[in-house]
DRENBATI-679958 format. One record per residue (C-alpha): residue number from 0; residue in three letters; x, y, z. Coordinates in steps of 0.2 Angstrom, whole numbers, plus 5000, padded with zeros to 4 digits. Layout:
+-----+-----+------+------+------+
:   k :   r :    x :    y :    z :
+-----+-----+------+------+------+
: NUM : ALA :    X :    Y :    Z :
...
+-----+-----+------+------+------+
//
This chain:
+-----+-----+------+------+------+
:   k :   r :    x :    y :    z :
+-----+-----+------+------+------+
:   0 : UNK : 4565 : 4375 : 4492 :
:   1 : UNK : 4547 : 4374 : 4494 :
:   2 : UNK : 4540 : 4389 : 4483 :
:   3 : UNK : 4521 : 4387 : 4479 :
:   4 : UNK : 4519 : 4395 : 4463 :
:   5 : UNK : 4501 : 4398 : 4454 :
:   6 : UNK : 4502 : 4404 : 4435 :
:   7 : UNK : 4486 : 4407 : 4427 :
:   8 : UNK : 4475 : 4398 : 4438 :
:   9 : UNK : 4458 : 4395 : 4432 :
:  10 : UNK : 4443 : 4384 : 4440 :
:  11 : UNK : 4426 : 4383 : 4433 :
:  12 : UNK : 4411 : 4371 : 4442 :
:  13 : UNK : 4401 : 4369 : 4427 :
:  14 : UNK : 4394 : 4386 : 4420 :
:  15 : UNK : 4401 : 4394 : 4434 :
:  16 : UNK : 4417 : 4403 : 4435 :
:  17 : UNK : 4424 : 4404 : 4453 :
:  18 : UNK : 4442 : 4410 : 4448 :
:  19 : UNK : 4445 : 4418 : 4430 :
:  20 : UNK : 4462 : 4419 : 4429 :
:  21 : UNK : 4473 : 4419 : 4446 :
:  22 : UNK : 4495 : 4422 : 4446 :
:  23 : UNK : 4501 : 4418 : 4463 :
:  24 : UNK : 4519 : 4416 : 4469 :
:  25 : UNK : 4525 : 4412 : 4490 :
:  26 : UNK : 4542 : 4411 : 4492 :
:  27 : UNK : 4548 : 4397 : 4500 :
:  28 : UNK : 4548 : 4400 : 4522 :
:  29 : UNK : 4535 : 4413 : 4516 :
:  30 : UNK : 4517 : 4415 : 4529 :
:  31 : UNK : 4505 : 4419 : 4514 :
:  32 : UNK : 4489 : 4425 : 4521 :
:  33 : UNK : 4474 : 4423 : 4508 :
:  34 : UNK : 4460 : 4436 : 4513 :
:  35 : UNK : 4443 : 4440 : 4508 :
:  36 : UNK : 4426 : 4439 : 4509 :
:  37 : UNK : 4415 : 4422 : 4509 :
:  38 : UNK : 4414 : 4416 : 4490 :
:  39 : UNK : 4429 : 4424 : 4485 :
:  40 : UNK : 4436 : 4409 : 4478 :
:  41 : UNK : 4453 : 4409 : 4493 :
:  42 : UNK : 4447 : 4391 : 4499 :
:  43 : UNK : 4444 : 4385 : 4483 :
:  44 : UNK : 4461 : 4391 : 4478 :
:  45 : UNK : 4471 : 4383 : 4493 :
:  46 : UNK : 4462 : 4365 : 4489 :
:  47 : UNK : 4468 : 4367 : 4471 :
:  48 : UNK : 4485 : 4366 : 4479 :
:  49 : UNK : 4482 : 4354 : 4492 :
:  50 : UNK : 4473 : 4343 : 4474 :
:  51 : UNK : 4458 : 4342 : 4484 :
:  52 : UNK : 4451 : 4352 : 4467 :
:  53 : UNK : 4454 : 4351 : 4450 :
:  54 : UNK : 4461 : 4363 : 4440 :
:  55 : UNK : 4453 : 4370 : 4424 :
:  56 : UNK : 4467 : 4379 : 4418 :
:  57 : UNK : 4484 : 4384 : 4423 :
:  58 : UNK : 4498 : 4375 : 4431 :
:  59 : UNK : 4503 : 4375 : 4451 :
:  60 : UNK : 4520 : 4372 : 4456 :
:  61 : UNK : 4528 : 4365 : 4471 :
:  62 : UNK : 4546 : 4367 : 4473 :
:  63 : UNK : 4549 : 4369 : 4455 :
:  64 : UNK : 4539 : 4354 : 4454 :
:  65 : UNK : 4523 : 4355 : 4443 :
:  66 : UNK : 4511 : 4346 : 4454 :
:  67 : UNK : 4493 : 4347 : 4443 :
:  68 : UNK : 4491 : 4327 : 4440 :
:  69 : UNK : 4500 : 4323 : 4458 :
:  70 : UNK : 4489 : 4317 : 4468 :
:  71 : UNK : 4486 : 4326 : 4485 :
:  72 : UNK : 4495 : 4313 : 4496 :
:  73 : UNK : 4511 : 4314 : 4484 :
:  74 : UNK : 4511 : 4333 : 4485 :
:  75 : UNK : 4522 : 4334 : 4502 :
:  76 : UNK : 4509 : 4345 : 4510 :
:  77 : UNK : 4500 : 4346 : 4525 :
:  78 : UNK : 4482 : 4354 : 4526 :
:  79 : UNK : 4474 : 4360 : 4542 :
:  80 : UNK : 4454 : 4361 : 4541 :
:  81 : UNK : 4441 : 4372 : 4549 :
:  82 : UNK : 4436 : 4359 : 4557 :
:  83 : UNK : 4445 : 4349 : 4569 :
:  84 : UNK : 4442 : 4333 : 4556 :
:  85 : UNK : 4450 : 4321 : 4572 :
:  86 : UNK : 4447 : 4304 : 4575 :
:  87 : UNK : 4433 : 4304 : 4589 :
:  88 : UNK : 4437 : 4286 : 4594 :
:  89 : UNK : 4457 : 4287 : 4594 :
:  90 : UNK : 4467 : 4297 : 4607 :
:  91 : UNK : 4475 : 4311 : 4602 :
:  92 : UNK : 4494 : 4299 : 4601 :
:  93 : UNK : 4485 : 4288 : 4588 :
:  94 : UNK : 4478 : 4306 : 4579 :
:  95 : UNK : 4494 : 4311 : 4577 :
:  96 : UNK : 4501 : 4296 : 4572 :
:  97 : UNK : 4488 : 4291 : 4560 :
:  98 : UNK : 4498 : 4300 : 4543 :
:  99 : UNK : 4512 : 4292 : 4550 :
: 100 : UNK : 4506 : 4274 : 4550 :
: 101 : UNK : 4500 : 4278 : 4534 :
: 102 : UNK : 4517 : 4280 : 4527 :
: 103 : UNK : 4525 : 4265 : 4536 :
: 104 : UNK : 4534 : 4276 : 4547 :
: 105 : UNK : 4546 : 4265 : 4559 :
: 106 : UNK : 4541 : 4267 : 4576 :
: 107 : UNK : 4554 : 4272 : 4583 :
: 108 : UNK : 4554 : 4287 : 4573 :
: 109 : UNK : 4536 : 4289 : 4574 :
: 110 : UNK : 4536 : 4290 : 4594 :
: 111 : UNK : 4549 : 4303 : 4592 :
: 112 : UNK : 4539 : 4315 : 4579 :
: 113 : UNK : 4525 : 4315 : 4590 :
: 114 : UNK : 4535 : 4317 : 4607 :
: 115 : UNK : 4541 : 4333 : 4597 :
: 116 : UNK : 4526 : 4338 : 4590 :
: 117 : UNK : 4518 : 4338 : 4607 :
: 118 : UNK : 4530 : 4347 : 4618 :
: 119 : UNK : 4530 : 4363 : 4605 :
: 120 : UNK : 4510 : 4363 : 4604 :
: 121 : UNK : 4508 : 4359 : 4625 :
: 122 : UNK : 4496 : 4342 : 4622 :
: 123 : UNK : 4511 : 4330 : 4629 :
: 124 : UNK : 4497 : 4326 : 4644 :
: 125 : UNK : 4484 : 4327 : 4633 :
: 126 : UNK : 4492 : 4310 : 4623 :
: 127 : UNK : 4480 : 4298 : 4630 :
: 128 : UNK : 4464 : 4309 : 4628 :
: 129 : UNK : 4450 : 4308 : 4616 :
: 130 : UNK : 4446 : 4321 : 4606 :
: 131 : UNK : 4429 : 4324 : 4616 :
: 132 : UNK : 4438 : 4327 : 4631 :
: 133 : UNK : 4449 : 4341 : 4625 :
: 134 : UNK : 4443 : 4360 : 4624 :
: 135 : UNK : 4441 : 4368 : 4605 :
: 136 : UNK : 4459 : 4375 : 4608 :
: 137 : UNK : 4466 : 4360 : 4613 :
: 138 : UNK : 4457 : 4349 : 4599 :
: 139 : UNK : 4464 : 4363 : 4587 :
: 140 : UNK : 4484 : 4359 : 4593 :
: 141 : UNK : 4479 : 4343 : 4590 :
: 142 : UNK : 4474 : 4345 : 4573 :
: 143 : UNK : 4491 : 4356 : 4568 :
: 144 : UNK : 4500 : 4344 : 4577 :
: 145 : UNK : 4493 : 4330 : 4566 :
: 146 : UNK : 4501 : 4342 : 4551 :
: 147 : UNK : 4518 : 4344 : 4560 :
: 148 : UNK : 4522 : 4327 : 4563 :
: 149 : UNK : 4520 : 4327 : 4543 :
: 150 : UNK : 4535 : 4337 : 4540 :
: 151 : UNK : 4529 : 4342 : 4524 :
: 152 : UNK : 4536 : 4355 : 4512 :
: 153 : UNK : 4521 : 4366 : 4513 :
: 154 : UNK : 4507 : 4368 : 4529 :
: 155 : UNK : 4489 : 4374 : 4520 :
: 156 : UNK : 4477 : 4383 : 4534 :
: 157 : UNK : 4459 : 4383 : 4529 :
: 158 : UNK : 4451 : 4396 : 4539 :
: 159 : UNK : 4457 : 4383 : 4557 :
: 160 : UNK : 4452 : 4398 : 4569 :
: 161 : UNK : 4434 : 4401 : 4563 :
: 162 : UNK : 4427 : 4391 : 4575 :
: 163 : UNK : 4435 : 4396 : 4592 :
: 164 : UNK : 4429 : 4411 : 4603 :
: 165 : UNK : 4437 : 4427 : 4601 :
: 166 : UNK : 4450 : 4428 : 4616 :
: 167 : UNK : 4455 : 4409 : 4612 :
: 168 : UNK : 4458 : 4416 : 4594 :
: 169 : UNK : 4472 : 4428 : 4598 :
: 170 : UNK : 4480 : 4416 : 4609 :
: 171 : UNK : 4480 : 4402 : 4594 :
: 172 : UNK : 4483 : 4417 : 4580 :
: 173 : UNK : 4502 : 4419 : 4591 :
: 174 : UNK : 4504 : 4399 : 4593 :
: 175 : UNK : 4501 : 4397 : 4575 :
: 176 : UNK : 4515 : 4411 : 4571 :
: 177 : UNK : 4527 : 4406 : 4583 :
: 178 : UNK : 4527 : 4390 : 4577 :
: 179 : UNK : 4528 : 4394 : 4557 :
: 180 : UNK : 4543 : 4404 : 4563 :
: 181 : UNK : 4551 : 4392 : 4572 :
: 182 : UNK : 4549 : 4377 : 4559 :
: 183 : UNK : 4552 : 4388 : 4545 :
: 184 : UNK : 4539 : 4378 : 4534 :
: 185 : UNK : 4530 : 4388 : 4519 :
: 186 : UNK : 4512 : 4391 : 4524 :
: 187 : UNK : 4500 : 4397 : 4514 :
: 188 : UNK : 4483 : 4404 : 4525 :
: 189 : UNK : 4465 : 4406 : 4520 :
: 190 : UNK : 4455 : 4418 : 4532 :
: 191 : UNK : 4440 : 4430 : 4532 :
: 192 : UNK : 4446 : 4442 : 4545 :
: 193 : UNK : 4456 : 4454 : 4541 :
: 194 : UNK : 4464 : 4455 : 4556 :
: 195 : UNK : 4472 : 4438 : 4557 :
: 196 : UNK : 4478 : 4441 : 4540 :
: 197 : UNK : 4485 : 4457 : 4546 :
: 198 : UNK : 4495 : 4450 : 4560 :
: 199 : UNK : 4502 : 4433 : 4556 :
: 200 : UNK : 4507 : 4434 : 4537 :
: 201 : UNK : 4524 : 4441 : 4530 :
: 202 : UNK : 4513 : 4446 : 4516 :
: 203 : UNK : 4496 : 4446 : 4514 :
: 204 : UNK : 4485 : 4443 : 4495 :
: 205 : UNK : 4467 : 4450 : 4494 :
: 206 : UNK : 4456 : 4442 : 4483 :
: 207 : UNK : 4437 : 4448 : 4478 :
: 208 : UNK : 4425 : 4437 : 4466 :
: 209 : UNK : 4439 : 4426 : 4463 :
: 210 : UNK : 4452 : 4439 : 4459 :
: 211 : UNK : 4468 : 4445 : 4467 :
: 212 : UNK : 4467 : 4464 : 4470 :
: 213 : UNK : 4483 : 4466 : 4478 :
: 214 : UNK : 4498 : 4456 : 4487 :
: 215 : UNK : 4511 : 4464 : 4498 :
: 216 : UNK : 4516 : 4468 : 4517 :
: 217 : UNK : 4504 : 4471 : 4530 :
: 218 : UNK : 4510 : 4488 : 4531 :
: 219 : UNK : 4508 : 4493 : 4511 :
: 220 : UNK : 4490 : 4486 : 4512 :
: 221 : UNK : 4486 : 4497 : 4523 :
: 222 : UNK : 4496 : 4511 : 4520 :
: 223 : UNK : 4494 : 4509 : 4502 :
: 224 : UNK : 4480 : 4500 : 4496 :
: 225 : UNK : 4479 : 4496 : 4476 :
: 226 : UNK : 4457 : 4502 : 4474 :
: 227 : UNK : 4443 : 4505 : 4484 :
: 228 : UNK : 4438 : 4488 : 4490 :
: 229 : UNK : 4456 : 4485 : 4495 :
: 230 : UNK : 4456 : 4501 : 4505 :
: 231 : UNK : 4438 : 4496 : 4513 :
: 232 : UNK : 4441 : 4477 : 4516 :
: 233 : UNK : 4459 : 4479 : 4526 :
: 234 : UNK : 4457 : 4490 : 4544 :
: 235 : UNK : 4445 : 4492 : 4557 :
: 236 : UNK : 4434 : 4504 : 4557 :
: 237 : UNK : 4435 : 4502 : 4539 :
: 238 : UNK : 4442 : 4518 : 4528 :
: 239 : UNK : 4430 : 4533 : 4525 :
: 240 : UNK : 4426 : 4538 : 4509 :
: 241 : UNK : 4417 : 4554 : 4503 :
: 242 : UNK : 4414 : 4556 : 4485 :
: 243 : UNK : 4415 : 4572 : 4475 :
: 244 : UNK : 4424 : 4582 : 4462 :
: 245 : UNK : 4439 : 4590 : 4457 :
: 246 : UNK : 4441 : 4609 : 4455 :
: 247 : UNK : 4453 : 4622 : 4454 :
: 248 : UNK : 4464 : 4613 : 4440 :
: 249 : UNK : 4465 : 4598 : 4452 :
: 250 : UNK : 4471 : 4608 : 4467 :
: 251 : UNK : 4454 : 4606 : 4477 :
: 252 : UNK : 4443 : 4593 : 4483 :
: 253 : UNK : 4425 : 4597 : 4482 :
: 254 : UNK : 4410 : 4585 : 4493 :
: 255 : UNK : 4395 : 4589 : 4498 :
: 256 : UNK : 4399 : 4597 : 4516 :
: 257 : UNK : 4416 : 4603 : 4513 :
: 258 : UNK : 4429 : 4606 : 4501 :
: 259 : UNK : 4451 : 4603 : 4505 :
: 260 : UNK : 4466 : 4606 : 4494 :
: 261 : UNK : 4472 : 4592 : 4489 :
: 262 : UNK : 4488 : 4587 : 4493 :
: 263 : UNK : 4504 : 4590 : 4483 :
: 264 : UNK : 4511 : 4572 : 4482 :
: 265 : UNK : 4494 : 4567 : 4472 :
: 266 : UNK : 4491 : 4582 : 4461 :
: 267 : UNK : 4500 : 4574 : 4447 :
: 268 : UNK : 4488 : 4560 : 4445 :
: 269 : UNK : 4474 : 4567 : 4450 :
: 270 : UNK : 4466 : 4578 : 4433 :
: 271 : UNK : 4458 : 4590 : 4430 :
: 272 : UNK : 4441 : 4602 : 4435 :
: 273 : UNK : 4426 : 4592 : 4435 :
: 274 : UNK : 4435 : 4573 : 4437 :
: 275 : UNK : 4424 : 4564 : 4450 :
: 276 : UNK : 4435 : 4554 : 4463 :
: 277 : UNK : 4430 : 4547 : 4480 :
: 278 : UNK : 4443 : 4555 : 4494 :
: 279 : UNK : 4448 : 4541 : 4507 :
: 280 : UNK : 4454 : 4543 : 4527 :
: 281 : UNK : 4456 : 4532 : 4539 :
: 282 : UNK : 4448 : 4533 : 4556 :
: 283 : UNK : 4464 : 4537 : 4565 :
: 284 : UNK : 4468 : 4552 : 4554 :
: 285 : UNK : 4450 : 4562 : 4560 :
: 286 : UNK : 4450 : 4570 : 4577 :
: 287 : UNK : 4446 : 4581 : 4590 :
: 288 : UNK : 4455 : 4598 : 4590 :
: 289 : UNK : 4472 : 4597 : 4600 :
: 290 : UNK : 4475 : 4578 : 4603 :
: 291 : UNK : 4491 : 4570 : 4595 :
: 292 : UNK : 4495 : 4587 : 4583 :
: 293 : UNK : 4503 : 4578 : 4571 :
: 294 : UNK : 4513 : 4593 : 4562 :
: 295 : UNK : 4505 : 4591 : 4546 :
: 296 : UNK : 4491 : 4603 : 4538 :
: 297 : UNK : 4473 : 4599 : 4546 :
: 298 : UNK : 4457 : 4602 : 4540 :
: 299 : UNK : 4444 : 4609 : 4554 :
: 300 : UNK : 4426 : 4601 : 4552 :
: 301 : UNK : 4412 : 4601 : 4561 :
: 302 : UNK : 4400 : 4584 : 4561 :
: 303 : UNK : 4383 : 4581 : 4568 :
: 304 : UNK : 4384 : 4565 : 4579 :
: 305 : UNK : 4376 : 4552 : 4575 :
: 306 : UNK : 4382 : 4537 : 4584 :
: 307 : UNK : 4398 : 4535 : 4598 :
: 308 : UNK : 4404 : 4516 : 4600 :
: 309 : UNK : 4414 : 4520 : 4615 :
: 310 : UNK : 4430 : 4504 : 4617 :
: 311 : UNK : 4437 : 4512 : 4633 :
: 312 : UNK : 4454 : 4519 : 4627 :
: 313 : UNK : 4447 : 4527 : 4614 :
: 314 : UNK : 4429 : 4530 : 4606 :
: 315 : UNK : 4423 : 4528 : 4589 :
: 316 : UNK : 4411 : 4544 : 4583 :
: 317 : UNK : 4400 : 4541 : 4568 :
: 318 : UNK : 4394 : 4559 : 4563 :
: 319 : UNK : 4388 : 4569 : 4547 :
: 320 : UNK : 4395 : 4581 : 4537 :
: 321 : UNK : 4384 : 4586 : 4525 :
: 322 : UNK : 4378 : 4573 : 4516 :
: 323 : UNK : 4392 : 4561 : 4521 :
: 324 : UNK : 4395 : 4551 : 4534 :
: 325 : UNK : 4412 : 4551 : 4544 :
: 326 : UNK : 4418 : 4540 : 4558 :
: 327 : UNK : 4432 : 4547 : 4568 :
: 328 : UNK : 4442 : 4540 : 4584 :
: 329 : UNK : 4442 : 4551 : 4598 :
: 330 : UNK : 4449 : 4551 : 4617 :
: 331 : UNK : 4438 : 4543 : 4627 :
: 332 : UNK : 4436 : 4558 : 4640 :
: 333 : UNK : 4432 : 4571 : 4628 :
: 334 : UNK : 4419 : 4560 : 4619 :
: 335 : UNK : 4404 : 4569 : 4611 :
: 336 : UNK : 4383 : 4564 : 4615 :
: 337 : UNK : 4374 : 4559 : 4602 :
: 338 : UNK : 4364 : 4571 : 4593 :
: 339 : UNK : 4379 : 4585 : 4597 :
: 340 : UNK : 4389 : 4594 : 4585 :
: 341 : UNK : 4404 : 4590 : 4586 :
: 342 : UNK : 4420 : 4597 : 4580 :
: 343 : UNK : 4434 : 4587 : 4571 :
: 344 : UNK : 4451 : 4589 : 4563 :
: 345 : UNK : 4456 : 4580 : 4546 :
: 346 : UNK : 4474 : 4575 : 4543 :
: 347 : UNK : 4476 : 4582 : 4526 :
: 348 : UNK : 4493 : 4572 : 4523 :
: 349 : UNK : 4484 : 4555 : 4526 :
: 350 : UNK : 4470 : 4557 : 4513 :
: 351 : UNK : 4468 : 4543 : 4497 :
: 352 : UNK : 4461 : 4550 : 4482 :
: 353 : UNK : 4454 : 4535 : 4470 :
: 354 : UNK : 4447 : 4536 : 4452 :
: 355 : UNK : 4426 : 4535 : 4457 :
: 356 : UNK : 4425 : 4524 : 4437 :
: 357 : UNK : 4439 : 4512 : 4439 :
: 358 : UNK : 4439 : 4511 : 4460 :
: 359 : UNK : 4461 : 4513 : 4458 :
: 360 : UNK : 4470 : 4525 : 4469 :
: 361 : UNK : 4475 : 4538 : 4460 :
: 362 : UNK : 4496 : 4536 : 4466 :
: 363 : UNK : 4507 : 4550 : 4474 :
+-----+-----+------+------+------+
//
């Protein structure tokens, strides 16, 4: 069993608090992705498990094993960096065999750790290279590499794709997966970008000025998110939001450009006349009239452009209506000018309704 477990997690630096109180729990095999944006307080809380940070308050587990006064190299994990933080005067077999000399590994059983580690990351004849003769993606194999031969209990990731180029990064993001799948080793992830969160954990924890707003599945962040930053952080484009009113006994929405029923699922919750909540819809679920008919009850609209980001297979439409601002995908060949008004249809079955005071999603 190698759980990572976090209970009431608190760390100061001086005056300042960067995590208040956080409870964490990965399940042992688990990929947990830690997301959010800079100063959040996701690094600081992944070198708290590695013990490269004290702990103010709280306790953090380890395989059932309280681990607070363990020092990092006793911990039995293995911490990837943002950068590459290899040896520039060693060749990449002495980089990877560096922890393992360390420990007094036997050489036999050293050369065989690394042989291994080499053929599942694709460096074997890269072995007698130097660091500055490898590209950033090689010099990044190299570094997990240096964590595999390891075999800890636990692999840490502190942002390790930040620094390569964009295509490089979806080729790593699939290494790093694959591999996690295949060694079956509990990894906990820190990234920024939503979207490697999205695509590489089993479940994903979004934290904001060092609190956790919600943990769970890809899929239920997206489909579900627990407020509005949630909502906003996780997708791309990120979710619209309209603000406005309740009327009708809490059977209509009212905004400054249009007003919609609101849906039955989310009557319950949602209060009475005058409430102000801010209505949430995703990109996808705004378009033109007649593509993709989805079945459900629409909304017609009509928007005044004001920006198109065309992508080729489809095209992003920022336009006005009213006083608020929409963005909408649309098919590329029936995309609007800018300046043109521009109707649109709104999947009434895909709206969010949140509480505009406490930022929670009103649930169905």
């Amino acid at each position: 069993m190698a759980d990572v477990t976090l209970d009431g997690i608190r760390k100061e630096f001086g005056p300042v608090t960067v995590i208040e109180h956080l409870d964490l729990a990965v399940r042992d095999r688990e990929f947990m992705v830690l997301v959010g944006p800079s100063g959040c307080g996701k690094s600081t809380a992944l070198r708290m498990i590695a013990g490269l940070e004290e702990i103010t308050a709280g306790t953090i587990s380890i395989g059932g094993r309280v681990v607070n006064d363990v020092a990092p190299k006793d911990r039995d994990i293995a911490m990837v960096f943002q950068s590459y933080a290899l040896y520039p005067h060693m060749t990449v077999r002495q980089n990877l065999e560096f922890g393992l000399k360390i420990r007094k590994t036997p050489r036999e059983e050293m050369e065989r750790r690394v042989r291994e580690a080499a053929e599942i990351l694709g460096v074997t004849e890269l072995l007698d290279r130097k660091p500055k003769q490898l590209s950033g993606g090689q010099r990044q194999r190299v570094a997990v590499g240096r964590a595999i031969v390891r075999k800890p209990a636990v692999f840490l990731f502190d942002e390790p794709l930040s620094n390569l180029d964009a295509k490089l990064r979806v080729q790593m993001r699939a290494e790093i997966s694959k591999l996690q799948k295949t060694l079956e080793t509990t990894t906990v992830y820190v990234t920024h970008d939503q979207i490697e969160a999205m695509t590489m954990g089993h479940r994903i924890a979004v934290m904001r000025a060092g609190a956790l707003q919600q943990v769970g599945t890809p899929l239920e962040v997206y489909e579900r998110p627990a407020n509005l930053f949630v909502a906003g952080f996780i997708g791309t484009p990120p979710m619209n939001f309209v603000p406005g009113t309740l009327a009708d006994g809490g059977a209509a929405f009212v905004a400054s450009g249009f007003r919609l029923p609101v849906p039955e699922r989310l009557r319950a919750s949602a209060g009475g006349d005058g409430r102000r909540v801010v209505l949430g819809i995703r990109p996808e679920n705004i378009r033109e009239p007649g593509r993709a008919e989805r079945g459900g009850p629409t909304l017609p609209l009509t928007a005044k452009v004001e920006f198109v980001e065309p992508l080729g297979h489809e095209v992003i439409v920022h336009g006005r209506v009213g006083e608020d601002l929409l963005v909408a995908k649309v098919d590329p060949h029936r995309a609007p000018t800018m300046g043109a008004e521009f109707p649109l249809v709104l999947d009434l079955d895909a709206i969010h309704l949140f509480d505009a005071a406490s930022e929670q999603r009103l649930a169905a």
